[in-house]
N, C-alpha and C positions, 0 to 999 in steps of 0.2 A: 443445766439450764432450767427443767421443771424448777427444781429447788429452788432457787432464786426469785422464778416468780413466786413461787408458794411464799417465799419469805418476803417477798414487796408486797403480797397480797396482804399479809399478815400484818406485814406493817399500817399498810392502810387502815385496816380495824381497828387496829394498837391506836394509831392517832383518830380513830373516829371517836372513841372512846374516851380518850384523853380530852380531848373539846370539849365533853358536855361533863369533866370536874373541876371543880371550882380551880381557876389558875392556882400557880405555886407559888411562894411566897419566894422562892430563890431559885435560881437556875439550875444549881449541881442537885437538889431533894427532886426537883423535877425529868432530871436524865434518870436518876437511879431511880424513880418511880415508873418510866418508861421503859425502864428496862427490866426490871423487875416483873411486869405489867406482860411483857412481851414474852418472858422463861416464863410465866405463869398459864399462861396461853399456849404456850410450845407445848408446856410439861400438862395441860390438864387443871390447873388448878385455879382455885378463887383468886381472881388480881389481891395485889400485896395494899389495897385499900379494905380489903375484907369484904367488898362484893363478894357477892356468888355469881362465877359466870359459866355458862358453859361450856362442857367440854367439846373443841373445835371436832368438828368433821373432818379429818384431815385428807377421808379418801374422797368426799365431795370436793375438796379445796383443790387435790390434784388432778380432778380431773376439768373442773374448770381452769385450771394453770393449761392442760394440755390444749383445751379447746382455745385458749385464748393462745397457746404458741401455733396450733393448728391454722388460726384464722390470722395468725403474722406473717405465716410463712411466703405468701406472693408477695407481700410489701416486704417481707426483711430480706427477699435471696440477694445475695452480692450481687452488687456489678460487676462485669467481669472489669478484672485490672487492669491498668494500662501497660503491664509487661505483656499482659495475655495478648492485647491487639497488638502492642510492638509485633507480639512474633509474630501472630497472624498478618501483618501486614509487609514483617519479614520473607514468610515464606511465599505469598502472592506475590511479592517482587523476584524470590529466585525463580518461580514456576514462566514468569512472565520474561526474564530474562534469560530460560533454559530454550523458550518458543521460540522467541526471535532470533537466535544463535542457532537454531535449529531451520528457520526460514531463511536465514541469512546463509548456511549452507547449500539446503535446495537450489536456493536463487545464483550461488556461485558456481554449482555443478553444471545448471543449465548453460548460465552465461558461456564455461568453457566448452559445455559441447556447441553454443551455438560458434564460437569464435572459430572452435575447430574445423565446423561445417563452413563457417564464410572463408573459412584460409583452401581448405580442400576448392571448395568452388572457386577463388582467384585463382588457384593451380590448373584448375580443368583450364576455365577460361585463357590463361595467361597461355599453355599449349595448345590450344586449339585457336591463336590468335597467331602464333609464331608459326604455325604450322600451317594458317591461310598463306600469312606474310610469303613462306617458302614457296608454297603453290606457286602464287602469285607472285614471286620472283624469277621462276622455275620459266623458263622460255617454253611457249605450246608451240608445236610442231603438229598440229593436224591437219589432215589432208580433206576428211569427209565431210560434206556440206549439202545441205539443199535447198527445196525453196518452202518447206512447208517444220513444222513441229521444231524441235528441240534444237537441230540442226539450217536450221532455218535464216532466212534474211536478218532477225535482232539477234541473233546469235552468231555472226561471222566473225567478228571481232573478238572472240571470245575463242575462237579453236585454233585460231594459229596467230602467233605472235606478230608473222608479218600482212595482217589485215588487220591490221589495228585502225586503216585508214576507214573500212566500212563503217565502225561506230563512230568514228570523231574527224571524218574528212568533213572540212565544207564546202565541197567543189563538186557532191553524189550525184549521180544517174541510176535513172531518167528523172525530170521533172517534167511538171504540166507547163506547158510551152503559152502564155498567155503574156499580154501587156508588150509585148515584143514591139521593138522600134524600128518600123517599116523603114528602108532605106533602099537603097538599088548597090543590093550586092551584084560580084562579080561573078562572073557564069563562072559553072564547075568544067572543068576540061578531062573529059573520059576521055582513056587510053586503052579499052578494054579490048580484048581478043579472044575468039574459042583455043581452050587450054586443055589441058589433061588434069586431072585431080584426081582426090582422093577423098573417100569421107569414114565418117565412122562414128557410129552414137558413144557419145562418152560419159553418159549418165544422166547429163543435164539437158543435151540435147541433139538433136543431127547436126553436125560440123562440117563445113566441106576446104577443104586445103587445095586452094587452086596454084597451077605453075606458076611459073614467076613471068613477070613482061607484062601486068595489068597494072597501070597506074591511073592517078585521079591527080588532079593538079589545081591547087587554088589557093591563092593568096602570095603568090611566086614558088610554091613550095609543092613537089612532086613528092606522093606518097604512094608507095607500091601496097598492091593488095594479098591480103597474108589468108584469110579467109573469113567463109559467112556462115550465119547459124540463126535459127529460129527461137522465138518468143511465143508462147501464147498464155495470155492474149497479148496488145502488144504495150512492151513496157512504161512508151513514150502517150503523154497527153496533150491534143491538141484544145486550148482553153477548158477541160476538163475530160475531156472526151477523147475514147481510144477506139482502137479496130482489133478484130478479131486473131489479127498476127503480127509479126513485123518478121523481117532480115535484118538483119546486122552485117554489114563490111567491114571488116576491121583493116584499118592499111595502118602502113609504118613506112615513116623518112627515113633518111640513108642515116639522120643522125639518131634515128630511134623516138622520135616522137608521135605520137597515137592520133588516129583519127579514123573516127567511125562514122561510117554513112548507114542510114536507117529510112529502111522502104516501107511505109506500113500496106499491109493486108488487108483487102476486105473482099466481102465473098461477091462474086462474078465468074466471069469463064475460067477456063483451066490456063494456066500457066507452064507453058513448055519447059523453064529453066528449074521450078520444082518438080514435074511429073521426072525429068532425067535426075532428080536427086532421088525420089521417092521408088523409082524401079531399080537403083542400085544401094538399096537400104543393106547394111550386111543384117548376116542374122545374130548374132550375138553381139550385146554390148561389149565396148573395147575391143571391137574387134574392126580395125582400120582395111578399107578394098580398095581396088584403085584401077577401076573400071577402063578399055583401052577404048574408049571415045573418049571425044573433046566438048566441051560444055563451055558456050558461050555466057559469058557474065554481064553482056549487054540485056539478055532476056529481064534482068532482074528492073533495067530501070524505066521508070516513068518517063511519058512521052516528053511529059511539062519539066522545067529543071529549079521552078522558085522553091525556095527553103528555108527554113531556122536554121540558127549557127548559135552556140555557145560554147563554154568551156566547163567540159565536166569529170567524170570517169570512166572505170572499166561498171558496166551494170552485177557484175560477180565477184567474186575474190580474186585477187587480189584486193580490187574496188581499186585500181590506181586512180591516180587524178591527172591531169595536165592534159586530158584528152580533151581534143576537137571534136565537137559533135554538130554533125551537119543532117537534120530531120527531112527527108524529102515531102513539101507541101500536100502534091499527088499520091495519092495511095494507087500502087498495082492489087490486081486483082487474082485469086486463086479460084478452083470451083470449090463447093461443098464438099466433095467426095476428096480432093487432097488435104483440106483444112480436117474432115471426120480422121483422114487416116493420121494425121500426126495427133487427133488428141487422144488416140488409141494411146500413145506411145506416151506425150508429154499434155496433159491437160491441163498440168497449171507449171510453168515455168517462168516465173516474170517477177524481178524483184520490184517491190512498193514505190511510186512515186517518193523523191527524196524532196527536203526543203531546199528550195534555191538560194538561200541569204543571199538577194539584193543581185545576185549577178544579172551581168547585160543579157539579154538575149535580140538578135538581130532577126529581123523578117523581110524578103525579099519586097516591092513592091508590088 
């Protein structure tokens, strides 16, 4: 490459030279004077017109050849070729298409463990859905109940199969006794007598199981008395408002229908027919006595005989329904000192006012 310029270089003088001789009378005397001209300059010597010229510099000449390739060099470097970006742009599409093949595995590995996590979780879920289902197919058979915690009044329905009527009867006991439709009911007709009995705390509360031959009669329909038990406070509301105890009577007809009389409590003098339950208390729960005196069941009632009457259930478990309940107006009265001794024993025994849905309730005039 030096070479070359040297020799365009040369050239150039060669034709600078050539300009200022008189033109050439023919074209071919004039190539071979140029060139003659130009070996004469190569070789050193006088041009072939017999000037005297002199003899070139040749290492000056080459070294402005290099300064002038020197000073080419930024302007002459190739561009690069377009084979060269093909590949380059080759191999930015493999590096590009090695990532996403590589992202697109990542992204499938996750995918399958998440699918495998949601199939495992349907499996939990799907057994431990079949596995209510059986619960809850599984008939409950419990016995143990009460009136407070886990065991309690919203939980009756739930421990034994045949209280189902507690959570979804609409016929419960007690409710609050209000809006009632004054009328002139028919007097209750007692049949009561001093009897022999028996009692026994049976967890819930004092129970007393009187003889047989005490009936109550109303509505043409005699019902014998089975036994009584106490509430505190008492379960029944009159227009919102309760007393500090109640009795419960339970009778039953010959054909077996329920009807409970309810005497409420409030505190005043002592009551002879509780002091004789209260001095034959046994000492152990479940443990039934059966005292050789006789206990009149007249002590328990009010002087007055007006009452509420509706139709509801058992206040406990079972929670039946189709009961008569008949509220006596008059509350009887106990002293302090027997109402302190049963909340020794039962302090809170009294299932929640239930909703009445709409039934009648009747009121004496």
């Amino acid at each position: 490459m030096r070479h070359l310029i040297a020799l365009f270089a040369c050239s150039l003088v060669m034709a600078t030279a050539s300009a200022s001789d008189p033109a050439p009378k023919s074209a071919k005397p004039a190539v071979d004077a140029k060139s003659a001209t130009v070996k004469a300059i190569l070789e050193g010597k006088p041009t072939v017109a017999g000037k005297p010229m002199l003899k070139p510099d040749l290492k000056a000449m080459a070294a402005a050849a290099d300064a002038a390739t020197a000073a080419a060099k930024p302007a002459a470097a190739p561009a690069p070729s377009a084979a060269s970006e093909d590949q380059a742009e080759v191999d930015l599409s493999v590096r590009i298409a090695e990532r996403l093949a590589e992202l697109r595995a990542q992204q499938q590995v996750r995918a399958a463990k998440a699918a495998s996590a949601k199939r495992a979780a349907d499996a939990r879920r799907r057994k431990e859905a079949e596995a209510a289902i059986a619960v809850a197919a599984k008939p409950k058979n419990g016995t143990h109940w009460s009136y407070e915690g886990e065991y309690g009044p919203a939980n009756w329905s739930n421990i034994n199969t045949a209280w189902a009527r507690c959570g979804t009867g609409n016929r419960q006991s007690p409710i609050d006794l209000r809006d009632g439709m004054k009328v002139d009911l028919e007097q209750i007709a007692f049949d009561y007598h001093p009897s022999s009995f028996s009692e026994v705390d049976n967890g819930h509360t004092i129970q007393v199981t009187v003889g047989g031959g005490n009936f109550l009669t109303v509505g043409n329909q005699a019902y014998e008395l089975q036994q009584f038990h106490f509430h505190r406070p008492s379960e029944e509301r009159i227009n919102g408002k309760g007393t500090e105890m109640v009795i419960h009577l339970v009778h039953r007809s010959v054909e077996g229908k329920l009807l409970v009389l309810a005497v409420l409590l409030e505190r005043g003098k002592a009551n002879s027919l509780i002091q004789t339950v209260w001095n034959n208390l046994p000492l152990e729960k479940k443990q039934s006595v059966s005292p050789s005196i006789l206990l009149d069941v007249n002590e328990a009632l009010p002087e007055k005989r007006e009452y509420f009457t509706y139709m509801g259930s058992l206040t406990e478990p079972p929670c039946t329904e189709d009961v008569l309940w008949i509220v006596m107006k008059q509350p009887m009265q106990a002293s302090p000192t027997q109402m302190a001794l049963f909340s020794r024993l039962y302090p809170l025994n009294a299932r929640p006012v239930q909703q009445s849905n709409g039934r009648m309730i009747k009121e004496s005039n």
